[in-house]
DRENGU-321278 format. One record per atom (N, C-alpha, C, O, CB): residue in one letter; x, y, z. Coordinates in steps of 0.02 Angstrom, whole numbers, plus 50000, padded with zeros to 5 digits. Glycine has a CB too. Example, Ala and Ser with C-alpha at 12.3 -4.5 7.8 and 13.67 -1.06 7.14 Angstrom:
2
A506604971650390
A506154977550390
A506604983550390
A507124983450423
A505654977650452
S506424988850354
S506844994750357
S506455000250394
S506705005750402
S507044997050286
END
This chain:
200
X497144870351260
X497144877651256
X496504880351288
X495954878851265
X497204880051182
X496584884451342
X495964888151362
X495854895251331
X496304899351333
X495974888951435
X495384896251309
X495094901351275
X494804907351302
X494874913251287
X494684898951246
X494354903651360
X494134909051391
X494074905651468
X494034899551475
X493424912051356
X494094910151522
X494024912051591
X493494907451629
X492994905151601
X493814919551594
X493634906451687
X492984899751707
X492564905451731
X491964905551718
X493154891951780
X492824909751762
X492094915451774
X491744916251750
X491944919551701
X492034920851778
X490994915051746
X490464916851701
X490544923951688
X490434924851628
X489774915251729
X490694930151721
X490724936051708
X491144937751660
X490924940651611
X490814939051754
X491914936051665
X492364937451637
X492314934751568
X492434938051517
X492854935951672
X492074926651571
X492024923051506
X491514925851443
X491644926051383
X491794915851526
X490814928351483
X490694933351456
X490734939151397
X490494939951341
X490774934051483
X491254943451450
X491414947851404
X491994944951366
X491984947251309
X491544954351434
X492454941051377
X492664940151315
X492344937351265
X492584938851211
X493114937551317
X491694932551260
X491374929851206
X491224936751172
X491374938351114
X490724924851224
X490854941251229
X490634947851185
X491214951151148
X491134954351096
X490304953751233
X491684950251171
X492224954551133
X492524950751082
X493044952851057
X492794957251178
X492254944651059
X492434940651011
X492044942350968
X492194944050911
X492444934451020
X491644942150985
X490954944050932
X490894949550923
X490494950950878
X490254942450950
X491174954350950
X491184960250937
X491714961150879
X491584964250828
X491284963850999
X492254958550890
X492934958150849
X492714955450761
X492974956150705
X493544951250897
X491964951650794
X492164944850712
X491604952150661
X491544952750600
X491484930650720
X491364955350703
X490794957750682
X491064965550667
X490704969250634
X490164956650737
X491334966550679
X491934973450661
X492174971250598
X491904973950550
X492694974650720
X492704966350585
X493034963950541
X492354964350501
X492194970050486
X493454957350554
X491944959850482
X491274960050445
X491154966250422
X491024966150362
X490694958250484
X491164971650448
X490854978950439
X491254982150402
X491174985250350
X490754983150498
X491624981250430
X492364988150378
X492514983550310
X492744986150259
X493514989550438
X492364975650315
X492594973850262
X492174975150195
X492354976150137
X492724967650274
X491324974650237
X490784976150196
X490814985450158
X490624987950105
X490084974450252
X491144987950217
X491204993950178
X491604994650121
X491454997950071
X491404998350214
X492164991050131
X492874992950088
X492424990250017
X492464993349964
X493824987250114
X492154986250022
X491794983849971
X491344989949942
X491524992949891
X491384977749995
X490964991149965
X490504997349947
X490905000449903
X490845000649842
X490275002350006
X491505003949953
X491705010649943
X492245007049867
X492355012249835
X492155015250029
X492455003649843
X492674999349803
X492245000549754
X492335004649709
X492744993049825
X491544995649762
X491084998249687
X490955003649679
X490785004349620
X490444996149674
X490935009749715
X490795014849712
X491155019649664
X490925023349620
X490785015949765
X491985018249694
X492445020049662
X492535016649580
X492735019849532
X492975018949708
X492345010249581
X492335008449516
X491895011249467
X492045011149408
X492245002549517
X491345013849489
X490775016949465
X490915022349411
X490585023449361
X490415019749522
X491535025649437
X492085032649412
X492275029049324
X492285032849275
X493105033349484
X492395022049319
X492565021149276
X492165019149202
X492365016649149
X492915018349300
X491445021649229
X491005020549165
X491035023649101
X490935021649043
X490425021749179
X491235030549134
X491475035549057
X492005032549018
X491945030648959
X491825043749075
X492515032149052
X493285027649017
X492935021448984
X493225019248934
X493995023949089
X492325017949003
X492265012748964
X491765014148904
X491575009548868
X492075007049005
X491625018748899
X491235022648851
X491655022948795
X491595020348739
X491015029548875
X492285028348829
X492635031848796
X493085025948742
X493105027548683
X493035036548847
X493325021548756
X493745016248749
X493235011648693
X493575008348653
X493955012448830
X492815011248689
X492145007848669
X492195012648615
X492515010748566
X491415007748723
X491915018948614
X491715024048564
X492245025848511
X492155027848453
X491535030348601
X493015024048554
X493665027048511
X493875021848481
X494295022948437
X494295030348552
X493645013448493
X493815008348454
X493315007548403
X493555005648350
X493915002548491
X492635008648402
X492255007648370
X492335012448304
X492135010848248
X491745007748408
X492675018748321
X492485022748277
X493225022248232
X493285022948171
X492215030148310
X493745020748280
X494475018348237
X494285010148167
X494665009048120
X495205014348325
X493705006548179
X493735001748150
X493225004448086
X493255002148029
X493564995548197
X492725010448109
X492585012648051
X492915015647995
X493035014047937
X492275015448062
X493035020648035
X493605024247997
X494035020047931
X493975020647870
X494145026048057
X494515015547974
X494915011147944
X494535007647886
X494765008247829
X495185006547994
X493905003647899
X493394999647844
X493115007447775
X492835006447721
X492434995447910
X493245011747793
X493285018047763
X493575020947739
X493365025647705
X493235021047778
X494155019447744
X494755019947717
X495065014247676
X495575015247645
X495135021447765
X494725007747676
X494865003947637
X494465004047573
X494685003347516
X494874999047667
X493665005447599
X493215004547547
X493695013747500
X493965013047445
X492105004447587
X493685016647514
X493905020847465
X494765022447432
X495025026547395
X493635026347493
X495015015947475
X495645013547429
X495605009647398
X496175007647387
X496155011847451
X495095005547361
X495165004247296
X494995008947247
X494955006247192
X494864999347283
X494855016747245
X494585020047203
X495265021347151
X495805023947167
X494185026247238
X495105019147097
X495715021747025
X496065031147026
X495805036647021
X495075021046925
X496685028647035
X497045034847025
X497185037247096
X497755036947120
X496635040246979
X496885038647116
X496555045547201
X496715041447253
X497065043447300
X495455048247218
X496415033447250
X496355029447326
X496535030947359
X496225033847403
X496515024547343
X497665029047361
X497965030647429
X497685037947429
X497355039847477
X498865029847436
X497765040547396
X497835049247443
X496985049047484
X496925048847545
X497915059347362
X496505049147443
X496165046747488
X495985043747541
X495485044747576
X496065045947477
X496565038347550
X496325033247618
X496725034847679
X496675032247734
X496455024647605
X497205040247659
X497795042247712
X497495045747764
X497675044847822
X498375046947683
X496695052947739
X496655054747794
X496185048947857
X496135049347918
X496375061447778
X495895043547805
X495285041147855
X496005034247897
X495835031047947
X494265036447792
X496455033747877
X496965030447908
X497325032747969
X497505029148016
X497385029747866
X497445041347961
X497415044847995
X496935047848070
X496965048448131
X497465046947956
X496675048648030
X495995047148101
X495815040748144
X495665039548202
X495265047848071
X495895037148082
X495835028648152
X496315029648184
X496065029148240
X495955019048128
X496915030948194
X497555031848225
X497245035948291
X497165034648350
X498175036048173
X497135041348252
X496905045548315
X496205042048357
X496255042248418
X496695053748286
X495635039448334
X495275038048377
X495505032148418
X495235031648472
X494715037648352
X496145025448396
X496355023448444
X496645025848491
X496645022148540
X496545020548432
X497005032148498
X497355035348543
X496625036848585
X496655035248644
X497855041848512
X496095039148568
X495585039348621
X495295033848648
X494965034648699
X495105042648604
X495345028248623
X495175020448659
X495465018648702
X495285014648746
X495225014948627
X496205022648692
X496905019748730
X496805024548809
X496835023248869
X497835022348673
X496655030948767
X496335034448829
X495835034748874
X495865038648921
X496275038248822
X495345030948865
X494915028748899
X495265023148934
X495565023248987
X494355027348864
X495175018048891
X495795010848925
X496065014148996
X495805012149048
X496725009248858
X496635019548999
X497035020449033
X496515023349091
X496635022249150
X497595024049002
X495935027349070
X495685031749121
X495345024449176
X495375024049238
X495005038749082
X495035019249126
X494745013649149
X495255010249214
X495055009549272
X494655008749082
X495935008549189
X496325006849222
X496665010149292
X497015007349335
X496635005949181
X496485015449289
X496825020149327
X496265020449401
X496405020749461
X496925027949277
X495515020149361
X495025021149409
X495065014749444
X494815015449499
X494315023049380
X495305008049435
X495075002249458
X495655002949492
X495495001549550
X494884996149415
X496335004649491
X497025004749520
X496785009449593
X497045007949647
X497695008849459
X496255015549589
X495955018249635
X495815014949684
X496065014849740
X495525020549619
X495195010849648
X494515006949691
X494985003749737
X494975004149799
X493925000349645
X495435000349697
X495574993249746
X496124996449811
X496094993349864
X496074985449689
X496575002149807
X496945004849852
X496555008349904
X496725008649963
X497375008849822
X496025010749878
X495375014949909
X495105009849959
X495145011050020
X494735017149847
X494855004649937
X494455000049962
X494964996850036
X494814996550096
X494254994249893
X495584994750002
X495984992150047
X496174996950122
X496264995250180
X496574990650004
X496185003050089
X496345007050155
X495795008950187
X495945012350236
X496735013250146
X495215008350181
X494455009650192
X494605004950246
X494775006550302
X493805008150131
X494484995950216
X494504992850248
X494944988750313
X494794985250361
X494364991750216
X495584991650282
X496254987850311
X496284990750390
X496304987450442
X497064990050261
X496254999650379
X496715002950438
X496345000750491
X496614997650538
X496835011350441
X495535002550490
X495095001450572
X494964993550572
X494464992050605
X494165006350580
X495314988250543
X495124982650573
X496094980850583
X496264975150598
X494484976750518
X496384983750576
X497124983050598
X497004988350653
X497294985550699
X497794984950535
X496824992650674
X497064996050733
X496734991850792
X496994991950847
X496855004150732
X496074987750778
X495844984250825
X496244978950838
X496534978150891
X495254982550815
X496274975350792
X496494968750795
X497274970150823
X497514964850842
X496424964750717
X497664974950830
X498184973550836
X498174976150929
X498624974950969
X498634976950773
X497544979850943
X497544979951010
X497184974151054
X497324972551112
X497254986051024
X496694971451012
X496244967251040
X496714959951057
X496854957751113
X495574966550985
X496904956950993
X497184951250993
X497764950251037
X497844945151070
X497324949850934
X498174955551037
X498994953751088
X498474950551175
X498574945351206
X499744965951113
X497934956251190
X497724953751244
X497354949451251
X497174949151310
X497544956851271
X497084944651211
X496914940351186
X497144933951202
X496904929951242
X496964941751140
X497724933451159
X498224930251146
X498654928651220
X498844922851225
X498584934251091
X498824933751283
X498994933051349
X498774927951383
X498984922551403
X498844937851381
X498064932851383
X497684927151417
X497654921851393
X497954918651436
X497124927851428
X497464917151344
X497484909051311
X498214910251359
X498214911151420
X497514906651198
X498684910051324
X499384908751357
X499424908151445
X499414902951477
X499854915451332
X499454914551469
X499174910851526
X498884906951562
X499094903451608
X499054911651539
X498554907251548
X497664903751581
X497664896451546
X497294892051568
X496734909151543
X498084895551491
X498264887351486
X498904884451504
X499074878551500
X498214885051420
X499214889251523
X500014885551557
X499694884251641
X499784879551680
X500954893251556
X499214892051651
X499054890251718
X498694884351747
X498804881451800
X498764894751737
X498084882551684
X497684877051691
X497934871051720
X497674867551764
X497464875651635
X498774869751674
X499194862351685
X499204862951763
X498974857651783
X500104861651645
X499374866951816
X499664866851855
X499014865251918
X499134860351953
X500114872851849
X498474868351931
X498094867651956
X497534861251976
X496994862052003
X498014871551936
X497854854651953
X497584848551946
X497454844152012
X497244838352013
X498014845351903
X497614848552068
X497664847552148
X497824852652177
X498104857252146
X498104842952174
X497664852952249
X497554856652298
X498304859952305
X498384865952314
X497254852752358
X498964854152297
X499614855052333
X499754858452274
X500284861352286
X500114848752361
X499574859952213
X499804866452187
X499734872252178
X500034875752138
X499864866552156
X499234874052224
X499234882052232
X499604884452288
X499454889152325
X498534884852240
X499974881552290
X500694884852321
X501164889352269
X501624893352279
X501214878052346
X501014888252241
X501424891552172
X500944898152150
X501194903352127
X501474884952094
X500454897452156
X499944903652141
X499864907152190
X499534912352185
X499274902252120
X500124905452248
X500174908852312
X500684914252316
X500654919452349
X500314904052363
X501004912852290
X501864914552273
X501824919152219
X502194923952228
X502394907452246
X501534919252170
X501304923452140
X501124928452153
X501494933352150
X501024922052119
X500274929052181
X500004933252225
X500284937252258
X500054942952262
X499744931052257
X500894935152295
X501384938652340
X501674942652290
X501684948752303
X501924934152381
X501954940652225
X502344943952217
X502024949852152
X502374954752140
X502924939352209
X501404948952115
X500964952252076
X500464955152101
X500184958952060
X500764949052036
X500204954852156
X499414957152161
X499604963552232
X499904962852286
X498724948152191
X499324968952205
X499314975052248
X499274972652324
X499024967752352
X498674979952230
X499684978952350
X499964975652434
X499214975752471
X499114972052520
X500684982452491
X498694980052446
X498104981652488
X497574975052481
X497024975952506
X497734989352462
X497694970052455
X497314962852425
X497504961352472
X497254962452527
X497444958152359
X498234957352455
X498514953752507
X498724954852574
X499124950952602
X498894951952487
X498464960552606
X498304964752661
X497644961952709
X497564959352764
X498154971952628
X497204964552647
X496534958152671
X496494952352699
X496054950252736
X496204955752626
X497204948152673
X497054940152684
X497604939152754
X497624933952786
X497304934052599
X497784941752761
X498244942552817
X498924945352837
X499324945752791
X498314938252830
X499104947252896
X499424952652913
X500204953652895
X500574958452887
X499314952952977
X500284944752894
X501074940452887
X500914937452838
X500984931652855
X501384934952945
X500704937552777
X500794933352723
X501204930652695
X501104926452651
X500664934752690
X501794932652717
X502534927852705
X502414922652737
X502244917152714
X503274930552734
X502504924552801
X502564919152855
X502284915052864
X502514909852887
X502554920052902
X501354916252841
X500864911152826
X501064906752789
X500954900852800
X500344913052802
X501444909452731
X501464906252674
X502114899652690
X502144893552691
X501624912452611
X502414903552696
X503074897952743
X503104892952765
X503394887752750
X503304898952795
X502544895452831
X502354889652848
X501774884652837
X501554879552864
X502374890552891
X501674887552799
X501074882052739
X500324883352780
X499924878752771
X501304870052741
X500144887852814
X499554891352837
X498894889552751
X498784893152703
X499874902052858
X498604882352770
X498264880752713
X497654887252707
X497774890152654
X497964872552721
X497144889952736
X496894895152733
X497134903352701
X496814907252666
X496794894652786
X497774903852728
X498144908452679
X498384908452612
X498374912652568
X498594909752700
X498654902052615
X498964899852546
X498434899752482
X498544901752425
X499284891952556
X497714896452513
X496904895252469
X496834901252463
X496414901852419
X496164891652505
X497054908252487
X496524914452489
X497054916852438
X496834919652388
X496304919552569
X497984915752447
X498164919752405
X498154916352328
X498224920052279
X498804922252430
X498114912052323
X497924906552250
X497414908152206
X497454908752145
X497684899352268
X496774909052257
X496264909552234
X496324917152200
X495974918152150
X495764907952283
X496764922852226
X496744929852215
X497034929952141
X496804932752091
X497184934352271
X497654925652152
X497944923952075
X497574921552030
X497574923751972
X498444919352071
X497114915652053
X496734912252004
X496184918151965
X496144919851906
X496324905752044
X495964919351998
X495394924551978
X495874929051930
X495544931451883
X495014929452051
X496464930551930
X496634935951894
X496874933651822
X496934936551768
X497144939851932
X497014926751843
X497204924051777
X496524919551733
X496594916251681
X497884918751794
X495844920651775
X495484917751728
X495244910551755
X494844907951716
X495904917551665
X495434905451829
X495324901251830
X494994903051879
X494884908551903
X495684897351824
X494714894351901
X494414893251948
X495004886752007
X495194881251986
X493644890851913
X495134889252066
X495394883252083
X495024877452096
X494434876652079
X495724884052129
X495504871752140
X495264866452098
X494774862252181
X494454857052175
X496094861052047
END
């Protein structure tokens, strides 16, 4: 598998644009993170609240026991502080939920922070990416001697703007035809370069 381009120029910028790619991904991911604790941050009150409404439901209740053993009165006594623990769990529960709700935030928050700008790259960066390897290693097999850039010649003819192959000569069919080794090297080499190699 070839990776990158024998041109020092070209090879280049794709290293840079690798590193550019690994180092993007890095950034937005470091953010999503941020913006994640940040958002979690929202949920300190709810853990207050949840904390404060259990604590005070278990008093209550230990309050309602200590004054249901009292002779005669107890239950009626212990109904309202039974009553109220009820209700301050409904505020534990409500915190709970506010807790839950903020972290159900963070993490959707965080994900779309992070997800969309390293998917809009990656999904432009990599397809062209991905070409080139493909190319440039099917092309590699072929180039292992001179007598196969006849085939990249042929190419050239039939991919590379008429004003290139204008340059290399006037009849480039006919060169080519007749196996004109100077024409055939100039139109190979035009291909090679475009796909990333070096001939051989």
């Amino acid at each position: 598998m070839k990776l990158y381009a024998d041109g020092p120029a070209r090879r280049t910028r794709q290293m840079l644009g690798d590193v550019l790619l690994v180092l993007w991904v890095a950034l937005w991911i470091r953010l999503a993170q941020v913006v994640h604790d940040a958002t979690l941050a929202l949920a300190t009150p709810g853990h207050k609240i949840e904390a404060a409404g259990g604590g005070l439901a278990d008093r209550l209740r230990d309050a309602g026991s200590a004054v249901g053993d009292v002779p005669l009165v107890g239950d009626q006594v212990r109904s309202p502080f039974d009553g109220a623990g009820r209700a301050a769990d409904q505020i534990a529960a409500a915190g709970a939920s506010q807790v839950a709700a903020v972290e159900h935030l963070a993490h959707w928050l965080g994900l779309a922070v992070g997800a969309l700008p390293i998917l809009l790259v990656v999904l432009v960066y990599l397809p062209l990416r991905w070409r080139f390897v493909r190319e440039a290693s099917a092309g590699q097999r072929f180039i292992d001697s001179s007598a196969d850039l006849d085939l990249f010649a042929l190419r050239a003819m039939s991919r590379q703007p008429m004003h290139r192959i204008a340059r290399i000569s006037a009849d480039p069919v006919r060169a080519w035809r007749e196996g004109d080794p100077d024409v055939v090297r100039a139109l190979a080499v035009l291909e090679l370069k475009e796909a990333g190699l070096t001939p051989p």
